[in-house]
C-alpha positions as a Markdown table, in Angstrom:
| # | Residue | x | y | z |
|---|---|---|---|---|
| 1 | Unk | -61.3 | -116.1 | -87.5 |
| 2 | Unk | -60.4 | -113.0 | -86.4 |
| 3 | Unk | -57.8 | -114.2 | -83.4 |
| 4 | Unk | -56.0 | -116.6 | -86.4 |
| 5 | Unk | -55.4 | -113.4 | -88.4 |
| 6 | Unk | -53.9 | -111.7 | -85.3 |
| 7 | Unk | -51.7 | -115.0 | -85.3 |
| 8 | Unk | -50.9 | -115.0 | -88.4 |
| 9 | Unk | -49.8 | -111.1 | -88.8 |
| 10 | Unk | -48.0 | -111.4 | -85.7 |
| 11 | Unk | -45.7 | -114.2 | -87.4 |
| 12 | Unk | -45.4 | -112.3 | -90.2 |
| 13 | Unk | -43.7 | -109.3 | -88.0 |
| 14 | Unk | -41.6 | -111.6 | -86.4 |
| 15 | Unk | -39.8 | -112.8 | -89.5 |
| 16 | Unk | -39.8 | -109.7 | -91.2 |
| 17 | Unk | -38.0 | -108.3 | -88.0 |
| 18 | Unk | -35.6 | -111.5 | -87.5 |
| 19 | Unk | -34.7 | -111.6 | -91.3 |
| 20 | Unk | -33.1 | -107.9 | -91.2 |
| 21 | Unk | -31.1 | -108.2 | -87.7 |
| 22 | Unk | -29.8 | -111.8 | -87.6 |
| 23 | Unk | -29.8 | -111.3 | -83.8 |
| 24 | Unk | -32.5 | -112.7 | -81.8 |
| 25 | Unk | -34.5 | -110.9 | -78.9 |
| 26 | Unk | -31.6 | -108.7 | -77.8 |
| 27 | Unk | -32.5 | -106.6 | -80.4 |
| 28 | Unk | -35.5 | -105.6 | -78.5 |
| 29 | Unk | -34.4 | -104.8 | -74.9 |
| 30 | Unk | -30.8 | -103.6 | -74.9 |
| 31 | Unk | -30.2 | -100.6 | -75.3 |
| 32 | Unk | -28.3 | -98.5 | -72.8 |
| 33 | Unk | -28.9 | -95.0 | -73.7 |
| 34 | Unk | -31.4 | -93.2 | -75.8 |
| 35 | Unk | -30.8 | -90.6 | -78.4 |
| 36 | Unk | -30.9 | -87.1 | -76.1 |
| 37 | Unk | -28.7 | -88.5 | -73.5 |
| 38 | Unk | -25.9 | -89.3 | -76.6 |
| 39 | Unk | -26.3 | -86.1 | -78.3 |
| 40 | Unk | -26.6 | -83.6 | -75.3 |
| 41 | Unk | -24.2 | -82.1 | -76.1 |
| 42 | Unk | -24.4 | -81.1 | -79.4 |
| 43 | Unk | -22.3 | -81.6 | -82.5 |
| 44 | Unk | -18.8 | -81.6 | -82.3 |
| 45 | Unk | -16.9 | -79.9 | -84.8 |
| 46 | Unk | -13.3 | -81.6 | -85.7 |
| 47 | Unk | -10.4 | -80.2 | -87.2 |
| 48 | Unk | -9.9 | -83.2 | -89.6 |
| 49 | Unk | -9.3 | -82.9 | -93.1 |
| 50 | Unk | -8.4 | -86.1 | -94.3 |
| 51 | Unk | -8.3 | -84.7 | -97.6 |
| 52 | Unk | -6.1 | -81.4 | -97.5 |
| 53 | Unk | -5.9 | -80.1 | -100.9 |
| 54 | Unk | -7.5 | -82.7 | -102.9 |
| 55 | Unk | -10.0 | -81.5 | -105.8 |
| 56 | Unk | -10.9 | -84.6 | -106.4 |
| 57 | Unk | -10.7 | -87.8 | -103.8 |
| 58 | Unk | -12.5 | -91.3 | -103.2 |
| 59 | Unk | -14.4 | -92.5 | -100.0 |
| 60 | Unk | -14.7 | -96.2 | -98.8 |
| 61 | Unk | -17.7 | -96.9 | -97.0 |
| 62 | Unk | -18.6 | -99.9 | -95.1 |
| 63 | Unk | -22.0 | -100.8 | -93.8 |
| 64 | Unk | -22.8 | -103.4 | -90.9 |
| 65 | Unk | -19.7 | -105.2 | -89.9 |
| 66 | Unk | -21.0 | -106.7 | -87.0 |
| 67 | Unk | -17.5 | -108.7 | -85.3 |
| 68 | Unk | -18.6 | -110.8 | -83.2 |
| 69 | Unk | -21.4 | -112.4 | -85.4 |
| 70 | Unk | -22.0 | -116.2 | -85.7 |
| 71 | Unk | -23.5 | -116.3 | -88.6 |
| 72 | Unk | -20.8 | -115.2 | -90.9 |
| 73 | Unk | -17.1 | -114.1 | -91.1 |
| 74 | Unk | -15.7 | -110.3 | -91.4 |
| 75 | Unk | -14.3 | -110.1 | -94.4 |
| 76 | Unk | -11.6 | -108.3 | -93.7 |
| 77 | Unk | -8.8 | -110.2 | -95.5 |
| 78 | Unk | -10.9 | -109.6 | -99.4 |
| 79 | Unk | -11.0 | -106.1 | -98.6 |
| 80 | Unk | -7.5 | -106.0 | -98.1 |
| 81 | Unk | -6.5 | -107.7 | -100.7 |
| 82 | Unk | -8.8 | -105.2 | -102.5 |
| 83 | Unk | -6.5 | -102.6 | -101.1 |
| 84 | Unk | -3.5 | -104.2 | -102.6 |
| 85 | Unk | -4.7 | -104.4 | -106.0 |
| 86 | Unk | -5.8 | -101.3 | -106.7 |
| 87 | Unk | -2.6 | -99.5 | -104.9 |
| 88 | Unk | -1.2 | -96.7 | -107.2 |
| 89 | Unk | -4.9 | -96.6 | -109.3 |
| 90 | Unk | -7.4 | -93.4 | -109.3 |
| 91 | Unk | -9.9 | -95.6 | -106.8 |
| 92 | Unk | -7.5 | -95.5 | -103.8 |
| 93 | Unk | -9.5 | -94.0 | -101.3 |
| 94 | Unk | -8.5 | -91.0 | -99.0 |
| 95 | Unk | -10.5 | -92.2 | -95.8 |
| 96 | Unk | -13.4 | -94.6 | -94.3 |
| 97 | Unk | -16.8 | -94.5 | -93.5 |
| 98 | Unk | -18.0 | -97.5 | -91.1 |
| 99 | Unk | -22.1 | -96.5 | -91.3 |
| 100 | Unk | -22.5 | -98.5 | -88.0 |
| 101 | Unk | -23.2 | -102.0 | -86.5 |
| 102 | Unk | -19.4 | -102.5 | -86.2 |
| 103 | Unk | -20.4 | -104.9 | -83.3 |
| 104 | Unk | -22.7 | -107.1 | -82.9 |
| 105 | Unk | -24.0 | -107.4 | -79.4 |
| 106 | Unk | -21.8 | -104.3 | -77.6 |
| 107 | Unk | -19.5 | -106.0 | -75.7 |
| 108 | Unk | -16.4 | -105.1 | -75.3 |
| 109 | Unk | -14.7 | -107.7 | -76.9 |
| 110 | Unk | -16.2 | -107.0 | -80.3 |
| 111 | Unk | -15.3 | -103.4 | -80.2 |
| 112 | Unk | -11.4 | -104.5 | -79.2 |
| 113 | Unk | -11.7 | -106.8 | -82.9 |
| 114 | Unk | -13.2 | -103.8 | -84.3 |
| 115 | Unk | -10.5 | -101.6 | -83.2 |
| 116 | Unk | -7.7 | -103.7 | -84.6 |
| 117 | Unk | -9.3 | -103.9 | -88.2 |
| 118 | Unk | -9.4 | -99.9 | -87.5 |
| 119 | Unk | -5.8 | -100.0 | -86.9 |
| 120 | Unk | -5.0 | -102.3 | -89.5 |
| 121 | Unk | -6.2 | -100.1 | -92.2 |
| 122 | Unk | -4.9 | -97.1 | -90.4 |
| 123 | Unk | -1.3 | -98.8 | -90.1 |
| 124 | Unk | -1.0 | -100.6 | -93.3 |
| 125 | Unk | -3.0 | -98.8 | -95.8 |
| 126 | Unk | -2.9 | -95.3 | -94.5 |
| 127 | Unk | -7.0 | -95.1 | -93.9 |
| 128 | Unk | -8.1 | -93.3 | -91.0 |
| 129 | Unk | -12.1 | -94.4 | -90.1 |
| 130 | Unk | -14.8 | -92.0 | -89.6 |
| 131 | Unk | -17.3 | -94.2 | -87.3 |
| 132 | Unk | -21.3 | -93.8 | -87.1 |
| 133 | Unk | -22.7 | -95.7 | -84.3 |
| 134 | Unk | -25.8 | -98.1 | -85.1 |
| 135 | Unk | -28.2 | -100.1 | -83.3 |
| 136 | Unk | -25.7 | -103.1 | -82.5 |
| 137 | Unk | -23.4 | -101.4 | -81.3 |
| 138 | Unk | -25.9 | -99.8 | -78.7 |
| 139 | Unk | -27.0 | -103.2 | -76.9 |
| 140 | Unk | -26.2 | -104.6 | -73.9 |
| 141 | Unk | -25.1 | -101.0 | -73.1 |
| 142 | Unk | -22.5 | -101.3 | -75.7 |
| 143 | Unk | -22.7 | -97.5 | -75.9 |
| 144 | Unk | -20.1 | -97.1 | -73.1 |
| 145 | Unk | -17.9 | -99.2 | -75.5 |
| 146 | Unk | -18.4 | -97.2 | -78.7 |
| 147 | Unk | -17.7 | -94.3 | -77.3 |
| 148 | Unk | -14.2 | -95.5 | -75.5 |
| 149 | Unk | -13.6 | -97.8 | -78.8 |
| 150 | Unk | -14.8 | -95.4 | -81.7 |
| 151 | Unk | -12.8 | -93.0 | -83.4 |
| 152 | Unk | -14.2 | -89.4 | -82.5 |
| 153 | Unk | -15.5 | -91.0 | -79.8 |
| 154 | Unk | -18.8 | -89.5 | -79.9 |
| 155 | Unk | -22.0 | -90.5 | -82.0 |
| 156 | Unk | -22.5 | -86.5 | -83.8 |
| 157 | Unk | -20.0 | -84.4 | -85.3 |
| 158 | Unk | -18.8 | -83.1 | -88.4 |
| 159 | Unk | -15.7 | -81.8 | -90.7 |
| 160 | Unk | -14.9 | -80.3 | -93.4 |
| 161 | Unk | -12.5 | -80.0 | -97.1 |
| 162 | Unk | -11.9 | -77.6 | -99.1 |
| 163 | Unk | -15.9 | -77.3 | -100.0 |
| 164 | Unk | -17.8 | -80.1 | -98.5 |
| 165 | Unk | -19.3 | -80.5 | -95.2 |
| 166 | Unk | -19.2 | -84.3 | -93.8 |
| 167 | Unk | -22.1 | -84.3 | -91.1 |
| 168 | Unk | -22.6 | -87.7 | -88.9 |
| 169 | Unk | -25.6 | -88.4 | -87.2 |
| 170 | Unk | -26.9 | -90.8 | -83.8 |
| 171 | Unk | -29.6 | -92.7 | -85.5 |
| 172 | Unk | -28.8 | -95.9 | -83.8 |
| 173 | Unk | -32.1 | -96.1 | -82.0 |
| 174 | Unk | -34.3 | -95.7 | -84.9 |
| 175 | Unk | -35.0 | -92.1 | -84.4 |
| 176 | Unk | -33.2 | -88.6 | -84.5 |
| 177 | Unk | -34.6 | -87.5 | -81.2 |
| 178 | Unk | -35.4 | -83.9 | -80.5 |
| 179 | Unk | -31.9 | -82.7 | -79.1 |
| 180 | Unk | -30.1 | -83.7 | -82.6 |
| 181 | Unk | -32.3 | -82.5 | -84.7 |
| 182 | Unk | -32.6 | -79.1 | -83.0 |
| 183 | Unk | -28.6 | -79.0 | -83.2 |
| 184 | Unk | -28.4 | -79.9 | -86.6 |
| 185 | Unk | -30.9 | -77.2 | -88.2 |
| 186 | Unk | -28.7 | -74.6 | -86.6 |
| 187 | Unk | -25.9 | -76.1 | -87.7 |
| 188 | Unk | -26.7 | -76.7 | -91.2 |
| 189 | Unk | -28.4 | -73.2 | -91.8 |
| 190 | Unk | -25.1 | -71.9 | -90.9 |
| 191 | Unk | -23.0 | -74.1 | -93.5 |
| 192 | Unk | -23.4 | -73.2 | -96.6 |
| 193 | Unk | -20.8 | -75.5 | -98.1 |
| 194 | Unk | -22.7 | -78.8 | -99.9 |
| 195 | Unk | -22.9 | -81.1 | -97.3 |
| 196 | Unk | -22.5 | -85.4 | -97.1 |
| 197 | Unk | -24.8 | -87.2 | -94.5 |
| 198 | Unk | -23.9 | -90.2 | -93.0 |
| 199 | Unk | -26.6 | -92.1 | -90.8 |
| 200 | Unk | -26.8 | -95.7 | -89.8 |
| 201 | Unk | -30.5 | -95.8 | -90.5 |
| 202 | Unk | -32.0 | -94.8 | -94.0 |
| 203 | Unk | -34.0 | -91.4 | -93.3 |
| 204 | Unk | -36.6 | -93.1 | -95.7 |
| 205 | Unk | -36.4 | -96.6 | -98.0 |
| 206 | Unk | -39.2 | -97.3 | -100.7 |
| 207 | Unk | -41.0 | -99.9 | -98.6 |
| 208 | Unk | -40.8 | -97.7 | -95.6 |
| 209 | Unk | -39.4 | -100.6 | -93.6 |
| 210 | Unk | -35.9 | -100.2 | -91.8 |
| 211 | Unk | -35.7 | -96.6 | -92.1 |
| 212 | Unk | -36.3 | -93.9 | -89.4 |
| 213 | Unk | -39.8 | -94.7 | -88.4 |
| 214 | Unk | -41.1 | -91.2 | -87.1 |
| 215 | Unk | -43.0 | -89.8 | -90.4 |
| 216 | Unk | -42.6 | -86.1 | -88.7 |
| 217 | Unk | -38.5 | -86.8 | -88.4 |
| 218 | Unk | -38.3 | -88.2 | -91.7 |
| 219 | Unk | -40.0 | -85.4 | -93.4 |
| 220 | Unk | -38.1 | -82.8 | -91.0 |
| 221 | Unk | -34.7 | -84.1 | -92.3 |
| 222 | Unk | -35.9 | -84.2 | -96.1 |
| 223 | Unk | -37.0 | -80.7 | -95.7 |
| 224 | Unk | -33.7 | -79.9 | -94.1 |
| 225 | Unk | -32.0 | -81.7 | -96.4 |
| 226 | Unk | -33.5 | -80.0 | -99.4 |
| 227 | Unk | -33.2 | -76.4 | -98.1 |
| 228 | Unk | -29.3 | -76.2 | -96.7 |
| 229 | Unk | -27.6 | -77.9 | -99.8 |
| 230 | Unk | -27.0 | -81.5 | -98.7 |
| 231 | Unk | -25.7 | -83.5 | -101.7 |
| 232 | Unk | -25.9 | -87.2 | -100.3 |
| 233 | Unk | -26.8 | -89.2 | -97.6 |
| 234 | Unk | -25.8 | -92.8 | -97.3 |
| 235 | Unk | -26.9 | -95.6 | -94.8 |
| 236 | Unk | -26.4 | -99.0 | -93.6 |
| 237 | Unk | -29.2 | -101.2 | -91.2 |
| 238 | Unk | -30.4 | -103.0 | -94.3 |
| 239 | Unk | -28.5 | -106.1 | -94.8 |
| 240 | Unk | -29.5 | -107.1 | -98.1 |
| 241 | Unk | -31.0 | -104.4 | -100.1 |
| 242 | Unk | -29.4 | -101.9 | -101.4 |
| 243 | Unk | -31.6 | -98.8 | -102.6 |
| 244 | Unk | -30.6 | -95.6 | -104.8 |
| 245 | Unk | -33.5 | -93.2 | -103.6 |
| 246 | Unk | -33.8 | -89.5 | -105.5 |
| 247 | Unk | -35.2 | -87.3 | -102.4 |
| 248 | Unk | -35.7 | -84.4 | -105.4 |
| 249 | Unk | -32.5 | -81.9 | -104.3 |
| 250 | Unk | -30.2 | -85.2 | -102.4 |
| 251 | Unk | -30.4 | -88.7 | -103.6 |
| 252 | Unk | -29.9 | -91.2 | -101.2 |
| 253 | Unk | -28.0 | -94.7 | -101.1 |
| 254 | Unk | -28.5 | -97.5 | -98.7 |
| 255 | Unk | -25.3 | -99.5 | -98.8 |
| 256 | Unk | -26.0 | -103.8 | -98.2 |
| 257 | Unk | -23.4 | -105.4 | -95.3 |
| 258 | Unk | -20.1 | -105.6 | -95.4 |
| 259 | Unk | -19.9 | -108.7 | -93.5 |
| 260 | Unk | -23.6 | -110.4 | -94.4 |
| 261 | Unk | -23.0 | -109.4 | -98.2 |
| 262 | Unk | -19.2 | -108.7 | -98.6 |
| 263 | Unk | -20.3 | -105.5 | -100.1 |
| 264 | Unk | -18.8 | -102.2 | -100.0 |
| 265 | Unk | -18.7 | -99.1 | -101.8 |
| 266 | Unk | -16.8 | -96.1 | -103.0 |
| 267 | Unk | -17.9 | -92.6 | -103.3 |
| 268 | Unk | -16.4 | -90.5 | -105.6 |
| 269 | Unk | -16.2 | -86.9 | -104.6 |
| 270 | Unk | -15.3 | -84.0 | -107.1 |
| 271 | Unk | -14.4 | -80.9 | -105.1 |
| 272 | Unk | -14.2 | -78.7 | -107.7 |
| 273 | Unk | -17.7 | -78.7 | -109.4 |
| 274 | Unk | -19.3 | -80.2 | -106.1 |
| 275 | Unk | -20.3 | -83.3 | -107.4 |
| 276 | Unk | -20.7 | -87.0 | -106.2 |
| 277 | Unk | -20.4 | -90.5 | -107.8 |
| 278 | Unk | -21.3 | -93.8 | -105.7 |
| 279 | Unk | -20.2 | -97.1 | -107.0 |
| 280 | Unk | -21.1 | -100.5 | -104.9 |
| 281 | Unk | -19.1 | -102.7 | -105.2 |
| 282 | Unk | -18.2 | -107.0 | -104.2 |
| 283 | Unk | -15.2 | -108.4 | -102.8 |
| 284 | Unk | -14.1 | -111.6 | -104.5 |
C-alpha cells in the first residue's frame, strides 16, 4: 500500500512539473551557470532613462516568450498590430519589460529570433527592451547566449526616472543566491527613491508552487521589500495563472505567457504622486 502511494505522488509531481514548463527533462539538467557565478559581480547601474521627463508614462511587459517552442507560435504579429492601433492614444508605452524565458531551450538560434523581435520593436515602434533572464533561457548553457543576445547584457542591474528605481534581478534558477541578495540590501538601503522589481520567478504565489522555493529567501526579499520602499514587483514562470498578491507595503503581479496565453500587460506609472496601475491585457 504504501509503495502504490509513493507511485502515485510521484506521478502527481511529474505532471504538476510538466504542465508548467511544456519542455520535457531538459528542464532538469541544463543549466550552465548557477546564480553566484551570474551575479559576482554585483549590480550594474545604467545610465538609461527611457523616460526623461515624463510625470506620467506606460510600461509593456511581456512574460515567457519562449522562440523556439513547438507547442505554439510567438505572437508577435497581434502585438504589433496592437501597437498600431493604439498609436497617438495615452496607452503607448515608453519602454519593455521581457520578465524572462525569451527562449526556449538556450540555443543560439532562439536568442538570434529573439533578437530580431527586439529590433523590430526597437526599429519600428521606437521600444527599447529591458531583459530579465529566466530559467529557459539558462539551459543547455544558454547563459553564454543571453548574455551576448540580451540587452544589458547582464542578468542584475538597475536605472532610474525622475523618482523611481527599476531594479532587475537573476532568479532564473529558482533562487536569489547569497551573492545577489547581499548586493541588493546594500543597494536598496541606499535608494530611497520607490522602487519597481522585476524577477522571472514570483518571490511568493498563493499555492507556493512556481515561486522562489527557499522560505528564508522569500521572506528575506518581503522584508526587504517592505522596509526600502518597493512599490511593485512583477513576474513571469507561471504560464497560465496570473495572480495579484498584496505582500502588505508592495503588491505583487504574476503576469500569464505571452506566447502560451497571448497575454501581456501594461503598467501604468504616475511619477508625480509615485503610484502604479497594472492592467493585463489579450491580443486578438
Amino acid at each position: 500500500m504504501f509503495k502504490k502511494i509513493k507511485y502515485i505522488f510521484a506521478i502527481l509531481l511529474i505532471c504538476l512539473f510538466f504542465t508548467n514548463c511544456k519542455y520535457g527533462f531538459n528542464n532538469c539538467f541544463y543549466y550552465g551557470s548557477n546564480v553566484n557565478e551570474r551575479t559576482k559581480n554585483g549590480i550594474l547601474h545604467l545610465d538609461d532613462n527611457p523616460v526623461e521627463t515624463k510625470n506620467e508614462y506606460n510600461i509593456l511587459i511581456i512574460a515567457d516568450t519562449h522562440f523556439g517552442s513547438r507547442w505554439a507560435d510567438v505572437p508577435y504579429k497581434k502585438l504589433y498590430n496592437y501597437l498600431d492601433s493604439i498609436k497617438n492614444t495615452e496607452d503607448w508605452p515608453s519602454f519593455v519589460i521581457c520578465l524572462g524565458d525569451s527562449t526556449n531551450a538556450g540555443e543560439e538560434s532562439e536568442f538570434i529570433l529573439y533578437t530580431e523581435f527586439l529590433q523590430h520593436l526597437q526599429n519600428e515602434y521606437g521600444l527599447k527592451t529591458y531583459n530579465t533572464i529566466g530559467n529557459h533561457d539558462c539551459y543547455q548553457f544558454g547563459w553564454e547566449n543571453w548574455k551576448e543576445y540580451c540587452y544589458p547584457y547582464t542578468p542584475f542591474y538597475k536605472f532610474q526616472t525622475q523618482n523611481f528605481s527599476y531594479y532587475f534581478l537573476d532568479t532564473a534558477t529558482g533562487t536569489i543566491g547569497k551573492n545577489q541578495l547581499e548586493h541588493l540590501k546594500k543597494d536598496m538601503q541606499n535608494d530611497k527613491n520607490p522602487k519597481i522589481v522585476s524577477s522571472h520567478y514570483p518571490i511568493y504565489t498563493s499555492t507556493m508552487l512556481f515561486c522562489l522555493g527557499d522560505s528564508f529567501e522569500r521572506n528575506e526579499l518581503i522584508s526587504l521589500f517592505q522596509q526600502n520602499n518597493v512599490k511593485f514587483v512583477i513576474g513571469g514562470h507561471i504560464h497560465d495563472r496570473p495572480e495579484s498578491i498584496n505582500l502588505g507595503t508592495f503588491s505583487q503581479e504574476v503576469i500569464s505567457s505571452f506566447t502560451y496565453e497571448n497575454t501581456f500587460a501594461l503598467l501604468k506609472v504616475n511619477e508625480a504622486n509615485q503610484s502604479t496601475q497594472f492592467t493585463l491585457k489579450t491580443l486578438n
